[in-house]
mmCIF file as Biopython writes it, N, C-alpha, C and O atoms, coordinates in Angstrom:
data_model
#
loop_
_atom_site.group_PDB
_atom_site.id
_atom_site.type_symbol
_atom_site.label_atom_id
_atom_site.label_alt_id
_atom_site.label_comp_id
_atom_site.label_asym_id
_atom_site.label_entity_id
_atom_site.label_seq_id
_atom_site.pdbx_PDB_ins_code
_atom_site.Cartn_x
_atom_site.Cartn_y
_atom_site.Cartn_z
_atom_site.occupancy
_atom_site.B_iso_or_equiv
_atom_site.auth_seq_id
_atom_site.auth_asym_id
_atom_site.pdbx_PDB_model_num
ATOM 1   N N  . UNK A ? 1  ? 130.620 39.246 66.862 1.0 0.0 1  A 1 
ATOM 2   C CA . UNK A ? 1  ? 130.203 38.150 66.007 1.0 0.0 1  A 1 
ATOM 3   C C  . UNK A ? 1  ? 130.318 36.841 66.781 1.0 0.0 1  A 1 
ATOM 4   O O  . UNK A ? 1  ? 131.287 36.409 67.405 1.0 0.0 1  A 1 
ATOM 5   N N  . UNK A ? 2  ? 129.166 36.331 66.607 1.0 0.0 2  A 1 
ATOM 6   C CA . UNK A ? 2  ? 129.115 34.991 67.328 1.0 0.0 2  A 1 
ATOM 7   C C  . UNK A ? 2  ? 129.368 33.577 66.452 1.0 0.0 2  A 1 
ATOM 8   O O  . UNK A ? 2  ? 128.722 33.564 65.404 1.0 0.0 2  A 1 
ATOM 9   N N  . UNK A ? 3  ? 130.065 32.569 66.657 1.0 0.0 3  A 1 
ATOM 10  C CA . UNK A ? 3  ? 130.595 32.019 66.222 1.0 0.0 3  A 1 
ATOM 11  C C  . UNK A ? 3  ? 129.993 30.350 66.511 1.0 0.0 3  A 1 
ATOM 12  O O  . UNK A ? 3  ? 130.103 29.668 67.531 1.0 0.0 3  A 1 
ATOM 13  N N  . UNK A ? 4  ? 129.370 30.041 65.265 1.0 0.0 4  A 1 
ATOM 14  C CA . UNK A ? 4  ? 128.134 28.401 65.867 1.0 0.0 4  A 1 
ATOM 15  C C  . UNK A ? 4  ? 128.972 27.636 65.944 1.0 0.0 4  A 1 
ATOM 16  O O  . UNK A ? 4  ? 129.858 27.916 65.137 1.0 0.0 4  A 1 
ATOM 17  N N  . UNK A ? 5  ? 129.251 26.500 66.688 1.0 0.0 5  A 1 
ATOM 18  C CA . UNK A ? 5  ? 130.171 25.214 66.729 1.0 0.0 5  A 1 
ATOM 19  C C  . UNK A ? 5  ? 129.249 24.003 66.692 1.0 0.0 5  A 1 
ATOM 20  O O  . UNK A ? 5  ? 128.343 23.881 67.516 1.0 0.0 5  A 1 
ATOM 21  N N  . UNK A ? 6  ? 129.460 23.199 65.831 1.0 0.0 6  A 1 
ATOM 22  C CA . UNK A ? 6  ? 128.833 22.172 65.083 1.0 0.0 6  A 1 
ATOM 23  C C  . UNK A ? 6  ? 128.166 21.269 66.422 1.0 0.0 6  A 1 
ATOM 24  O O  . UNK A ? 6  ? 128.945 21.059 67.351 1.0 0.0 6  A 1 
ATOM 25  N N  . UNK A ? 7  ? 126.978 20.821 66.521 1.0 0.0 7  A 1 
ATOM 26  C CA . UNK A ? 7  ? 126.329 19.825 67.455 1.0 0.0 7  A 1 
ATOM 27  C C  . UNK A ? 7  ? 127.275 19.109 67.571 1.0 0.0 7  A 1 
ATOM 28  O O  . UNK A ? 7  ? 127.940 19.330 68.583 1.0 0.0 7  A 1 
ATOM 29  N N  . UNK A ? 8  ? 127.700 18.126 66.775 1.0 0.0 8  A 1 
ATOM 30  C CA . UNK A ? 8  ? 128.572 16.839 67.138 1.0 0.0 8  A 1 
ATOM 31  C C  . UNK A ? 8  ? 129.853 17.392 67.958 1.0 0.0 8  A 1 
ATOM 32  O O  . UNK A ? 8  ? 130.469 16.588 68.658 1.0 0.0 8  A 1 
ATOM 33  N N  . UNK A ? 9  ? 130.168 18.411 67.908 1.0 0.0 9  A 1 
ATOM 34  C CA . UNK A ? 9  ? 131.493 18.737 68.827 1.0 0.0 9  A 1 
ATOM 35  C C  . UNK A ? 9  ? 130.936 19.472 70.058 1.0 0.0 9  A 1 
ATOM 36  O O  . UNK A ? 9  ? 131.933 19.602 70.767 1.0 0.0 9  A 1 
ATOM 37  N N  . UNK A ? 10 ? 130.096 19.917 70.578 1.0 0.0 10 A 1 
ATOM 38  C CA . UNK A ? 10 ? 130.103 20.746 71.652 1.0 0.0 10 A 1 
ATOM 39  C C  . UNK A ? 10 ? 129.848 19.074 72.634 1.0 0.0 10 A 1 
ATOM 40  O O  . UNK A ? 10 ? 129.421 17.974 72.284 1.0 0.0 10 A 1 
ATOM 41  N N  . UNK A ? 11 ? 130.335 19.596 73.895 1.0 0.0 11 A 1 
ATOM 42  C CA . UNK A ? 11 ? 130.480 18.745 74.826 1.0 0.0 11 A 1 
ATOM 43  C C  . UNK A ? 11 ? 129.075 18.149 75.616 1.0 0.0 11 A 1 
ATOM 44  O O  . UNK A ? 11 ? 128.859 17.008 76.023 1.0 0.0 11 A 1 
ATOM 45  N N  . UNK A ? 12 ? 128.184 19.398 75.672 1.0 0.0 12 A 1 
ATOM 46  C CA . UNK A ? 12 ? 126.942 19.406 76.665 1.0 0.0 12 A 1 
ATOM 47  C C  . UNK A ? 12 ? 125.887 20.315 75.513 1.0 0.0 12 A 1 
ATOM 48  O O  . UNK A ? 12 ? 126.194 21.390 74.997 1.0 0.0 12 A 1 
ATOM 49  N N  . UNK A ? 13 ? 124.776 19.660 75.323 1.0 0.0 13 A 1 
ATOM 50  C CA . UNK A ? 13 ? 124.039 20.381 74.500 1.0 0.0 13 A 1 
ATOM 51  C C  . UNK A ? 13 ? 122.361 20.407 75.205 1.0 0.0 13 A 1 
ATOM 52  O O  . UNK A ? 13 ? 122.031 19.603 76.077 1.0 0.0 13 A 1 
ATOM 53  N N  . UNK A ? 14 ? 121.539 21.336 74.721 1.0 0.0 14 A 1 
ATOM 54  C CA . UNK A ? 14 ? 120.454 21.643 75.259 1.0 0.0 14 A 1 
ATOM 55  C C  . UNK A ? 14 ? 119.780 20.663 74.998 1.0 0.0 14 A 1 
ATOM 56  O O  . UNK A ? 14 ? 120.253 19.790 74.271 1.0 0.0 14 A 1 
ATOM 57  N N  . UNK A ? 15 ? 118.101 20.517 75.688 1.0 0.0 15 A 1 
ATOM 58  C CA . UNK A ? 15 ? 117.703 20.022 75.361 1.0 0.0 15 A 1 
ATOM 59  C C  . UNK A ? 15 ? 117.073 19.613 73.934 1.0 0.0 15 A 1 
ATOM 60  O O  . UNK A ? 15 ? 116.948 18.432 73.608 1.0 0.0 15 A 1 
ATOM 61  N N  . UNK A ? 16 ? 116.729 20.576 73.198 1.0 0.0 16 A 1 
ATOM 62  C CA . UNK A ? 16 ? 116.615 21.241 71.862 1.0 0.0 16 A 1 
ATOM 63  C C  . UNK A ? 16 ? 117.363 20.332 70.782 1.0 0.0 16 A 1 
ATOM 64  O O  . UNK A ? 16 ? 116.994 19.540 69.915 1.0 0.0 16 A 1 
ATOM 65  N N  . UNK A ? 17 ? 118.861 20.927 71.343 1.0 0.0 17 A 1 
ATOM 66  C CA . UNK A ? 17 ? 119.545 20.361 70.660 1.0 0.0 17 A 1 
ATOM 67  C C  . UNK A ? 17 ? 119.986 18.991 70.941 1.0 0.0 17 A 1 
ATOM 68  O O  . UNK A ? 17 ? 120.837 18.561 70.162 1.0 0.0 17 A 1 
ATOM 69  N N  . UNK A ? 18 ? 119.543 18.098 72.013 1.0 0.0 18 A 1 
ATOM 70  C CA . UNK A ? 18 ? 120.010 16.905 72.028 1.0 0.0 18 A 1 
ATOM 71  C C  . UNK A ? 18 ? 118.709 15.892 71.229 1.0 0.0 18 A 1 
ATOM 72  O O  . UNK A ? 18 ? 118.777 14.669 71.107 1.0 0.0 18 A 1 
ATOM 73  N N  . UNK A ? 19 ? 117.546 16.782 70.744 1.0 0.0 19 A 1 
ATOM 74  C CA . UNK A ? 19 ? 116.504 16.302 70.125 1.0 0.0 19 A 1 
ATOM 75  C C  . UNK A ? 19 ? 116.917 15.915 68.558 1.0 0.0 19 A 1 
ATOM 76  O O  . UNK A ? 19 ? 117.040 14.821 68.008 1.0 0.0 19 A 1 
ATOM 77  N N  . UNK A ? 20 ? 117.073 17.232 68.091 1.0 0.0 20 A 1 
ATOM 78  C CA . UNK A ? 20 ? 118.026 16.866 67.018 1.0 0.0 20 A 1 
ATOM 79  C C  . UNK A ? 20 ? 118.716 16.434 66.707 1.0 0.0 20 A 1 
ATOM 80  O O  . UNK A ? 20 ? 118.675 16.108 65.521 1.0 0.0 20 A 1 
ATOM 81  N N  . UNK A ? 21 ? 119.700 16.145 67.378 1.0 0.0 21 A 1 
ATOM 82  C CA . UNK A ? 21 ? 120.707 15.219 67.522 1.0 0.0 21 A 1 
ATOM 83  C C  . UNK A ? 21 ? 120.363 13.939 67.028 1.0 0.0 21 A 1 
ATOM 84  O O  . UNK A ? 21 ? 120.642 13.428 65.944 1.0 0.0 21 A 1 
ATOM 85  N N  . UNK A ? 22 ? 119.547 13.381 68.231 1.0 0.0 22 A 1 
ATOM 86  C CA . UNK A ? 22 ? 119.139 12.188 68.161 1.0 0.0 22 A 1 
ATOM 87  C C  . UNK A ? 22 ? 117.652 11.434 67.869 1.0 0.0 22 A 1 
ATOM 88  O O  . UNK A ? 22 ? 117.155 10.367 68.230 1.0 0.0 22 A 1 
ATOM 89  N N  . UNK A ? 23 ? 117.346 12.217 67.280 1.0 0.0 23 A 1 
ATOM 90  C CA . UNK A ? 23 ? 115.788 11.826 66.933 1.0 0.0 23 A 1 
ATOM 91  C C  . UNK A ? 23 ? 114.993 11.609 67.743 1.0 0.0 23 A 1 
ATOM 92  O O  . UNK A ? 23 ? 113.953 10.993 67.511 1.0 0.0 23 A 1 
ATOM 93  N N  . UNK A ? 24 ? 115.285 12.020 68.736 1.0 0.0 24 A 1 
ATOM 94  C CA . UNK A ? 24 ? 114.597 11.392 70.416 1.0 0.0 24 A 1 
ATOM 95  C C  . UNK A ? 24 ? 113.550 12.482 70.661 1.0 0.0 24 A 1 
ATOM 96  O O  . UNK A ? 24 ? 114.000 13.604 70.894 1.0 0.0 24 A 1 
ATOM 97  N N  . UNK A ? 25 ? 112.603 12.369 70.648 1.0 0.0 25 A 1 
ATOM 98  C CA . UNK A ? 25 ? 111.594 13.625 71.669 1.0 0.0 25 A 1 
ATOM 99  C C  . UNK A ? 25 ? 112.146 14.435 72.819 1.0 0.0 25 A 1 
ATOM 100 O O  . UNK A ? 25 ? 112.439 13.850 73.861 1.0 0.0 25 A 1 
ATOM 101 N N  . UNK A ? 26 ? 112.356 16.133 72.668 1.0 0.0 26 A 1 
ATOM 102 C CA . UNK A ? 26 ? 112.854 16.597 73.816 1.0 0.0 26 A 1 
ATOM 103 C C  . UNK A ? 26 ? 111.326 16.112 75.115 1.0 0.0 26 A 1 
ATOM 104 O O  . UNK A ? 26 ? 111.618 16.368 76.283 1.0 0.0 26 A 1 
ATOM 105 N N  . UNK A ? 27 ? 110.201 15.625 74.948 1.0 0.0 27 A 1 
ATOM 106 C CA . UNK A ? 27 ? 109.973 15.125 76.273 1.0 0.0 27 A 1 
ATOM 107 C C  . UNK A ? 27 ? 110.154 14.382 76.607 1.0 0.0 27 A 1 
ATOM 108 O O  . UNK A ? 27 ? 110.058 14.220 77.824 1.0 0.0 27 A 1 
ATOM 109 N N  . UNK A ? 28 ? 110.684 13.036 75.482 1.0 0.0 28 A 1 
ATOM 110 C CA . UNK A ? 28 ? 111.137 11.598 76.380 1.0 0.0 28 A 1 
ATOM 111 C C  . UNK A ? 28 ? 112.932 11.963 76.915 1.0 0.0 28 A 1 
ATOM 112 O O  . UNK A ? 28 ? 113.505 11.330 77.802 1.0 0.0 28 A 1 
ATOM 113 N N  . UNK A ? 29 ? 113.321 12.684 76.417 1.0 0.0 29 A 1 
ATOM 114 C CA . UNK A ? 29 ? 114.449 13.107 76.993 1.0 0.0 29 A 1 
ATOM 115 C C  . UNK A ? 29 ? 114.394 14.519 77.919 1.0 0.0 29 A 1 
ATOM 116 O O  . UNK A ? 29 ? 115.467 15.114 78.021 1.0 0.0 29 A 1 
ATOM 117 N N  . UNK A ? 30 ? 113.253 15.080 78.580 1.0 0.0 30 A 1 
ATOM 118 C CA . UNK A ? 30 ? 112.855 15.359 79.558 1.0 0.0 30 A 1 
ATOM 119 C C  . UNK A ? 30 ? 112.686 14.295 80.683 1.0 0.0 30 A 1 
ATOM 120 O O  . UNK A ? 30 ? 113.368 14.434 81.699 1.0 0.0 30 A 1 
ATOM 121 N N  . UNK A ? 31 ? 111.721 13.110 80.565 1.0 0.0 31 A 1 
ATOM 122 C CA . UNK A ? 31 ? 111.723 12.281 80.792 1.0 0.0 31 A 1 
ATOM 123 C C  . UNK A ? 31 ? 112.569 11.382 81.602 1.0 0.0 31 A 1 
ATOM 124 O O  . UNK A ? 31 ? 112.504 11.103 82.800 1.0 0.0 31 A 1 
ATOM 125 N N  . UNK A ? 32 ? 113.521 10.922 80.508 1.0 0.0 32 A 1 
ATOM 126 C CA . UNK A ? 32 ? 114.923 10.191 81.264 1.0 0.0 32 A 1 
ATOM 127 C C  . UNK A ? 32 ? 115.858 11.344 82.123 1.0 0.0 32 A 1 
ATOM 128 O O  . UNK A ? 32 ? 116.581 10.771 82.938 1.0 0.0 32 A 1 
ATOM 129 N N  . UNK A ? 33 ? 116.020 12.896 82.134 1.0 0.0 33 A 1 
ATOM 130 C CA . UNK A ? 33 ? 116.632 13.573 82.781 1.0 0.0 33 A 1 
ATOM 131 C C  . UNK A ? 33 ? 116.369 13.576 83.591 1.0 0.0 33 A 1 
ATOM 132 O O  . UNK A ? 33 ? 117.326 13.695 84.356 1.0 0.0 33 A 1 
ATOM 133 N N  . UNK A ? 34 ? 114.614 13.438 84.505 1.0 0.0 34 A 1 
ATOM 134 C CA . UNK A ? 34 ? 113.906 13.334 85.571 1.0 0.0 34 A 1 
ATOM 135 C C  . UNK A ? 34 ? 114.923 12.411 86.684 1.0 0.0 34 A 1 
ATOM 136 O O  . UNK A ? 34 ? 115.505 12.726 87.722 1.0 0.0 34 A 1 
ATOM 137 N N  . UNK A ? 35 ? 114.883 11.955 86.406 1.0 0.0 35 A 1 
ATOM 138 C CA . UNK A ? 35 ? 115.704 10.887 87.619 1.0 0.0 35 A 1 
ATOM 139 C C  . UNK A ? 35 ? 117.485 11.388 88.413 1.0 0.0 35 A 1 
ATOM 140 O O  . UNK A ? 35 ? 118.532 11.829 87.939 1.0 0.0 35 A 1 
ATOM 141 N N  . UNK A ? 36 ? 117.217 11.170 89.201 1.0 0.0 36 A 1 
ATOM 142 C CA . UNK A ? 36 ? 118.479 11.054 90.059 1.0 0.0 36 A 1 
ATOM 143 C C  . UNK A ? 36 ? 119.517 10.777 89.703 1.0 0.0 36 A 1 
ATOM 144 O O  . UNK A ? 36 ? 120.381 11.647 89.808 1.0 0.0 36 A 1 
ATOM 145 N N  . UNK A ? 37 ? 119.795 9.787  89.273 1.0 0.0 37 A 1 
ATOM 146 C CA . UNK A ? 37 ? 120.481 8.855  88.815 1.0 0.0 37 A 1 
ATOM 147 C C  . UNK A ? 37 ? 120.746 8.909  87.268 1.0 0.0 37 A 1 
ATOM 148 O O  . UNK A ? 37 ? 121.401 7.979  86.797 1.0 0.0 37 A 1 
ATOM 149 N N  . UNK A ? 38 ? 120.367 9.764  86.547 1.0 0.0 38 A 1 
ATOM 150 C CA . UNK A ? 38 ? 120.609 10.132 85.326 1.0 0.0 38 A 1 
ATOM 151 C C  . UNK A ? 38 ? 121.753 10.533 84.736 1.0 0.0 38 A 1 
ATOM 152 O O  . UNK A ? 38 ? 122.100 11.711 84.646 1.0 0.0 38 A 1 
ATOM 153 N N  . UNK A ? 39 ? 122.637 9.169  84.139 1.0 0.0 39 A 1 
ATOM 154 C CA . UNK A ? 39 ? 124.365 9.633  84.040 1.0 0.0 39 A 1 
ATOM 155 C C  . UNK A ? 39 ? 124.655 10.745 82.805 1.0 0.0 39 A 1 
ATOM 156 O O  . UNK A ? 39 ? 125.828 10.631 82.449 1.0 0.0 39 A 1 
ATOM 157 N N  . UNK A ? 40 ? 124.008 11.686 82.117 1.0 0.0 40 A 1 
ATOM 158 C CA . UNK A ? 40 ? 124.153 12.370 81.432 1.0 0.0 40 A 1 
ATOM 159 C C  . UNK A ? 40 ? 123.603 13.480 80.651 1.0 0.0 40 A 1 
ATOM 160 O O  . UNK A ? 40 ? 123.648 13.948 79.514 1.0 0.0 40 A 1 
ATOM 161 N N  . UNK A ? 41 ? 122.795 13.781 82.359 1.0 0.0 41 A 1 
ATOM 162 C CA . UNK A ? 41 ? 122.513 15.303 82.672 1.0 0.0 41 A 1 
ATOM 163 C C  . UNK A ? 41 ? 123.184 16.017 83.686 1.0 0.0 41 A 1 
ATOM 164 O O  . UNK A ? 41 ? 123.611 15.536 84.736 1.0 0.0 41 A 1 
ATOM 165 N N  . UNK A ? 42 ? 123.276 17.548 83.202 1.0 0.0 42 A 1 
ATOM 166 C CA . UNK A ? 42 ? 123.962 18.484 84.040 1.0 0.0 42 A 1 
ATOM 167 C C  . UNK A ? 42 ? 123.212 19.367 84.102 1.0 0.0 42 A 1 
ATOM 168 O O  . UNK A ? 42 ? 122.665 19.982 83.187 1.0 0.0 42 A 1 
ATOM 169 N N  . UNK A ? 43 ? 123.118 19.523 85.484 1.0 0.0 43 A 1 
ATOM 170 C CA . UNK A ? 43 ? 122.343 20.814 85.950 1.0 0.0 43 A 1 
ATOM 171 C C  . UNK A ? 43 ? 123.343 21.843 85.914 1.0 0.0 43 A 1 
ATOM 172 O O  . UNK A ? 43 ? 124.553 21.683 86.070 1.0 0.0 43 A 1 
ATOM 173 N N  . UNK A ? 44 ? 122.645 23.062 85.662 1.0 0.0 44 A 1 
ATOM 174 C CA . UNK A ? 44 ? 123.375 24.452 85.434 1.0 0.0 44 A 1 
ATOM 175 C C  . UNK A ? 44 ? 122.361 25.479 86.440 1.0 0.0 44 A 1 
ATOM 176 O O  . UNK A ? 44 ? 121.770 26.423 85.916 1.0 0.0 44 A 1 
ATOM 177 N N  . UNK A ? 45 ? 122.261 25.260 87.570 1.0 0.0 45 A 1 
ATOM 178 C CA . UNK A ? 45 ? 120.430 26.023 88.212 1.0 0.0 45 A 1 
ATOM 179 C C  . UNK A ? 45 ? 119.688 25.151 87.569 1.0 0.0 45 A 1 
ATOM 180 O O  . UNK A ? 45 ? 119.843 23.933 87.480 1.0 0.0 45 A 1 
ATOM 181 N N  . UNK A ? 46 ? 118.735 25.944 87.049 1.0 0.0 46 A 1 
ATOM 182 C CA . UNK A ? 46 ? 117.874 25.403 86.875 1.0 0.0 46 A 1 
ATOM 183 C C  . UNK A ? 46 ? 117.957 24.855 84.997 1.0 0.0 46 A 1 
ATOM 184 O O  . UNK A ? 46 ? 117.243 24.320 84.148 1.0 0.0 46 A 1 
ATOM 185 N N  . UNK A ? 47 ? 118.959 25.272 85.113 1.0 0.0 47 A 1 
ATOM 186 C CA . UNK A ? 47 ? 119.565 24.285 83.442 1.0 0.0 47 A 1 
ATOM 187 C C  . UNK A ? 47 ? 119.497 22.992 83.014 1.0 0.0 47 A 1 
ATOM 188 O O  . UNK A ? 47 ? 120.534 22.394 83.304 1.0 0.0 47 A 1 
ATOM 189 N N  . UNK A ? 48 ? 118.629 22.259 82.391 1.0 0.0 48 A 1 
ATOM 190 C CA . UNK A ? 48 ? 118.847 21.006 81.722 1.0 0.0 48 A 1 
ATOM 191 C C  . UNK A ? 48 ? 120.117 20.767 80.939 1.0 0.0 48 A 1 
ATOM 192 O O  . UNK A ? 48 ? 119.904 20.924 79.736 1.0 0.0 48 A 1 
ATOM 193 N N  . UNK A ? 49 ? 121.607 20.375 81.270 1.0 0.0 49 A 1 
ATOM 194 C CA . UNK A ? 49 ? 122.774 20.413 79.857 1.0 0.0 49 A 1 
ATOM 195 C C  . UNK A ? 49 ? 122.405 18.747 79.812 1.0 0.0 49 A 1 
ATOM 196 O O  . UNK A ? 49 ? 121.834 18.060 80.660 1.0 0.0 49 A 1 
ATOM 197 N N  . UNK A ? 50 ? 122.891 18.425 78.651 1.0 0.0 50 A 1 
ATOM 198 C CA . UNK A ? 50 ? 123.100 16.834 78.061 1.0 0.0 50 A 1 
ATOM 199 C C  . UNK A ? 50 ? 124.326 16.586 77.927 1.0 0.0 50 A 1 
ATOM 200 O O  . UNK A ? 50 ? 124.873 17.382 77.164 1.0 0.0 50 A 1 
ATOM 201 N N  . UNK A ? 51 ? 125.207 15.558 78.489 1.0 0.0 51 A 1 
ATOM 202 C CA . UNK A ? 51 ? 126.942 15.702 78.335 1.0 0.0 51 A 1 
ATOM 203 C C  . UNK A ? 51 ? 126.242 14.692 77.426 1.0 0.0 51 A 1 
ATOM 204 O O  . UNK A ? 51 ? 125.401 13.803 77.569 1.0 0.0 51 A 1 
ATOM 205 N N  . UNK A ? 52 ? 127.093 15.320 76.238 1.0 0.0 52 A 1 
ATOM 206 C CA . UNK A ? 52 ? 126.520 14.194 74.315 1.0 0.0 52 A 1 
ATOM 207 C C  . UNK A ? 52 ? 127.495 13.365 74.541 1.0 0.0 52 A 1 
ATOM 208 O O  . UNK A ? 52 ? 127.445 12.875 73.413 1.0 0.0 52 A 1 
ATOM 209 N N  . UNK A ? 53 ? 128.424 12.734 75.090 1.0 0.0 53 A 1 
ATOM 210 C CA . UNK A ? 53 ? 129.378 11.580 74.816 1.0 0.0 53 A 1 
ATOM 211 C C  . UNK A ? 53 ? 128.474 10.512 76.046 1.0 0.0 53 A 1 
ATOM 212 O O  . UNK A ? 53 ? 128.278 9.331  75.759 1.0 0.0 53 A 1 
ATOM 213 N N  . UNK A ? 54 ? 128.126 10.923 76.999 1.0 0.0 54 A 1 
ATOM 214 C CA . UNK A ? 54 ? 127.805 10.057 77.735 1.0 0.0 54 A 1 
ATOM 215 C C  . UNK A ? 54 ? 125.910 10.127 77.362 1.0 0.0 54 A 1 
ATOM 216 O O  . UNK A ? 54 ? 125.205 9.396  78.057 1.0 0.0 54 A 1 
ATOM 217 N N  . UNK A ? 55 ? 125.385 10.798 76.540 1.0 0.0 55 A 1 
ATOM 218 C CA . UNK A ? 55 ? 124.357 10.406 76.344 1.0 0.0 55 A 1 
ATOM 219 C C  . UNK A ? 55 ? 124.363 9.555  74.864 1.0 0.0 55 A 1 
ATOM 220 O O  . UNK A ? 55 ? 123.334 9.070  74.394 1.0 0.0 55 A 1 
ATOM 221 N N  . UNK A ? 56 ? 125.840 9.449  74.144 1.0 0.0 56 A 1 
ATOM 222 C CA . UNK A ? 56 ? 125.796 8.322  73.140 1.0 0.0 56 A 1 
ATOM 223 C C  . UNK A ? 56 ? 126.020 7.315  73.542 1.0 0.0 56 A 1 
ATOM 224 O O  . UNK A ? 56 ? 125.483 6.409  72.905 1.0 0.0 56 A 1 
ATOM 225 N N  . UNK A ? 57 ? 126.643 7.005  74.415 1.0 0.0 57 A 1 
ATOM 226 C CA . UNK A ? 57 ? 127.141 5.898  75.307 1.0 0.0 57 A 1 
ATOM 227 C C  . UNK A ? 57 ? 125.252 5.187  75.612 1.0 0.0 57 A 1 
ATOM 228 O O  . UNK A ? 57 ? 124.799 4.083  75.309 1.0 0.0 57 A 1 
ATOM 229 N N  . UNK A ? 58 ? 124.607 6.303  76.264 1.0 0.0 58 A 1 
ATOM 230 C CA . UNK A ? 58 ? 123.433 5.642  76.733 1.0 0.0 58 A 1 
ATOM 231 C C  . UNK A ? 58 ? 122.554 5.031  75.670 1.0 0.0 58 A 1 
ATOM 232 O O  . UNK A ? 58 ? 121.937 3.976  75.817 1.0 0.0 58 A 1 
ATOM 233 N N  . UNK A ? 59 ? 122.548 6.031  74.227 1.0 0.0 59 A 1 
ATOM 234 C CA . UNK A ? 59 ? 121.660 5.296  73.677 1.0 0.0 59 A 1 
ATOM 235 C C  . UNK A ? 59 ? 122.457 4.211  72.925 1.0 0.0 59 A 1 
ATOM 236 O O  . UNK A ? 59 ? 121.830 3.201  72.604 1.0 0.0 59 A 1 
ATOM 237 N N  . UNK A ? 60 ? 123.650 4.289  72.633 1.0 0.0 60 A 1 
ATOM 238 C CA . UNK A ? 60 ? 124.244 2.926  71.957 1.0 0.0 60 A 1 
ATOM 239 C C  . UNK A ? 60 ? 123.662 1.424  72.955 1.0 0.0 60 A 1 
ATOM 240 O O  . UNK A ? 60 ? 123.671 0.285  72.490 1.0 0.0 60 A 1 
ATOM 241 N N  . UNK A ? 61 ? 123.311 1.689  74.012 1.0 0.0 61 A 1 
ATOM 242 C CA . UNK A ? 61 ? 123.433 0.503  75.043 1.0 0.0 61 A 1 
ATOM 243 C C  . UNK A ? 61 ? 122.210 -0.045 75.467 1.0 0.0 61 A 1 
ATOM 244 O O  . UNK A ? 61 ? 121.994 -1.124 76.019 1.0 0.0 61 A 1 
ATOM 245 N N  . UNK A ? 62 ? 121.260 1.063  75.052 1.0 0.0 62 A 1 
ATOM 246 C CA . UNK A ? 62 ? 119.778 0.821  75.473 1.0 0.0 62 A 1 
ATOM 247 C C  . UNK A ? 62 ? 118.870 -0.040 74.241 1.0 0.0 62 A 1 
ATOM 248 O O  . UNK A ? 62 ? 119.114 -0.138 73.039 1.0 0.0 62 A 1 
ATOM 249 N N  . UNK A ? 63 ? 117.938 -0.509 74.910 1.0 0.0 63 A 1 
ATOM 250 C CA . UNK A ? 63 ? 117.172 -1.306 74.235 1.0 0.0 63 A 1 
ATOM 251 C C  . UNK A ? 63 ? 116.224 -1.053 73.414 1.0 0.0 63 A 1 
ATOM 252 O O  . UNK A ? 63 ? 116.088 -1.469 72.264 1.0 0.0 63 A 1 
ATOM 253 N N  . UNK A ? 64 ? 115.181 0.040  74.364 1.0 0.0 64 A 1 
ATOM 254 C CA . UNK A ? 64 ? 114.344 0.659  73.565 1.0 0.0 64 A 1 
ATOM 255 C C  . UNK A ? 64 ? 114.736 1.897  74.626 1.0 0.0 64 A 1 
ATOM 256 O O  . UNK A ? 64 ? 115.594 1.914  75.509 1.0 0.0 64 A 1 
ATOM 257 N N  . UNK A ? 65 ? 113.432 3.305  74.051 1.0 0.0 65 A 1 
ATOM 258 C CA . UNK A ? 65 ? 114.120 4.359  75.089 1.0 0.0 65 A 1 
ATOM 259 C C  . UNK A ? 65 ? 112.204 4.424  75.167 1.0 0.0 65 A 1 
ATOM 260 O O  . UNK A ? 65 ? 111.643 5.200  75.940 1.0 0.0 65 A 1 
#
C-alpha cells in the first residue's frame, strides 16, 4: 500500500505537480527550468524535480513570471 503525502509537504515535486500547486503552466515552468542558473530545479538524469520551498521563495519575489 502506497501512501500519498500532501503537495504542500513533499520537499521536491514534479513538474505536474508544481503546476498545480501554483497555477503556473507546466510549460512556463518548463520554461524557467531551462536555464542554468535556475535556483529551484533538480535534476534526477534526466528528471525535472522542483525544490517547492525555493520555488516559493521565487514566486513570492518575482514580478511577473
Amino acid at each position: 500500500m502506497r501512501k500519498e503525502i500532501p503537495i504542500w509537504q513533499k520537499a521536491n515535486l514534479t513538474i505536474e505537480e508544481a503546476a498545480a500547486y501554483s497555477g503556473i503552466g507546466e510549460n512556463r515552468i518548463r520554461e524557467l527550468t531551462n536555464s542554468d542558473s535556475c535556483p529551484f530545479v533538480l535534476w534526477v538524469g534526466t528528471k525535472r524535480l522542483i525544490k517547492r520551498r525555493k520555488f516559493d521563495e521565487f514566486v513570492e519575489n518575482a514580478y511577473s513570471i
